[in-house]
NUTISE-460844 format. One line per 3 residues: for each residue x negated, y negated, z negated of C-alpha. Coordinates in Angstrom, 1 decimal. Example, Ala and Ser with C-alpha at 12.3 -4.5 7.8 and 13.67 -1.06 7.14 Angstrom:
<pts>
-12.3:4.5:-7.8  -13.7:1.1:-7.1 .
</pts>
This chain:
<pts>
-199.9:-132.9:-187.5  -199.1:-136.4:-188.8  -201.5:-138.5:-191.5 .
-198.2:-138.0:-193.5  -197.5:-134.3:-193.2  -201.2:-133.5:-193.8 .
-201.3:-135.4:-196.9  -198.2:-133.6:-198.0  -199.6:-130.6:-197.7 .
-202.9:-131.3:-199.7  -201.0:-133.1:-202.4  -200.7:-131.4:-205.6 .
-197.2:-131.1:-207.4  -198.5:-133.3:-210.2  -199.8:-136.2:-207.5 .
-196.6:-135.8:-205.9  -195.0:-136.7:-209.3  -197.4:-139.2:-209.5 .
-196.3:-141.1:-206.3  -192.2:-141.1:-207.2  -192.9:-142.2:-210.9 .
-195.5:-144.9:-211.1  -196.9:-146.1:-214.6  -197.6:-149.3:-215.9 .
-199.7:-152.2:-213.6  -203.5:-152.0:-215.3  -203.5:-155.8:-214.3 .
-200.2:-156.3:-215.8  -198.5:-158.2:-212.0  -196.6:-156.1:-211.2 .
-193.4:-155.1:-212.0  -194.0:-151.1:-210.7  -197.0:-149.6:-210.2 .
-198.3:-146.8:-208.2  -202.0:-145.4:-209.1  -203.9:-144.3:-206.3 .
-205.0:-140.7:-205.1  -208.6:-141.5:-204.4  -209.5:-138.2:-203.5 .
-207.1:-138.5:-200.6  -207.7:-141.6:-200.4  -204.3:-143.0:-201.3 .
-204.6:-146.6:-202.1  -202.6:-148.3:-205.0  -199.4:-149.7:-204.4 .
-198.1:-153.0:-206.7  -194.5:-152.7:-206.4  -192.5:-156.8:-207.3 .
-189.1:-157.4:-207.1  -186.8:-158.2:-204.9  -184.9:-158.6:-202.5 .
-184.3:-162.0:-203.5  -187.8:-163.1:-203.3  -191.4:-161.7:-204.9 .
-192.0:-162.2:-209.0  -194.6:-161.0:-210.6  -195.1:-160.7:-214.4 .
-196.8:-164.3:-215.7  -196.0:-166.5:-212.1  -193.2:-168.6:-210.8 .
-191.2:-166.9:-208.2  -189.3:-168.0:-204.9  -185.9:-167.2:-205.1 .
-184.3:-166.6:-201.6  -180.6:-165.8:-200.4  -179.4:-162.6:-201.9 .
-178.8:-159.8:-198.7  -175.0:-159.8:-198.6  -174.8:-163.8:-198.6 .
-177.4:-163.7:-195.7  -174.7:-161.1:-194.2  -171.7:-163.6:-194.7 .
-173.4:-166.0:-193.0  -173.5:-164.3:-189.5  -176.7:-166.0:-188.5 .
-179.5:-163.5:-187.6  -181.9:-165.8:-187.3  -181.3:-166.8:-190.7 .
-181.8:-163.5:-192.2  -185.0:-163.0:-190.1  -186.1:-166.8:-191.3 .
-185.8:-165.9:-194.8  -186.9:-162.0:-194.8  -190.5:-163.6:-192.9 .
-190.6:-166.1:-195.7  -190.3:-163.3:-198.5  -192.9:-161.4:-197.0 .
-195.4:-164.5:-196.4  -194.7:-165.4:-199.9  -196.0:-161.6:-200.9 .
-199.0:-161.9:-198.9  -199.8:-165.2:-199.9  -199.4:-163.5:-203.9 .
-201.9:-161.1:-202.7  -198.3:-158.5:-203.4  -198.3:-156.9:-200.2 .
-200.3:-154.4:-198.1  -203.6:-155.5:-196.1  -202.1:-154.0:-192.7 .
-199.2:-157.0:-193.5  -201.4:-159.5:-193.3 .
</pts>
């Protein structure tokens, strides 16, 4: 059985409400928050927005290339370019998972 479908199973109906509705960020950066499960060992998860680059309440942001005009512009690498800079920009923000950095 899969880390996924294991925690599934030992999840109560009220953590499970707890993962798809978030509350307010106790540090008051993030734009969504998700508390953690500690008993399973179910870290927090800061959500920021996006797609267009990472903001978080209080900081100056990085605005990048909304999706569809990366998509008119044919150019892959572009798109790859500028998705790799959103996601540097979230680690550097401390925004994004450990395992990304």
């Amino acid at each position: 059985m899969t880390r996924v479908a294991s925690l599934l199973t030992e999840l109560t109906l009220d953590e499970k409400l707890q993962l798809i509705h978030g509350t307010a960020d106790p540090d008051s950066m993030a734009t969504g928050y998700i508390s953690p499960i500690e008993r399973l060992d179910i870290p927090p998860l800061r959500l920021v927005d996006g797609p267009l680059g990472v903001r978080a309440e209080g900081e100056s942001a990085t605005a990048f290339p909304s999706s569809i005009a990366l998509a008119a512009s044919w150019d892959p690498d572009l798109a790859r370019r500028a998705w790799h800079g959103d996601g540097r920009d979230a680690i550097n923000r401390e925004s994004a998972p450990s395992e990304f950095g």
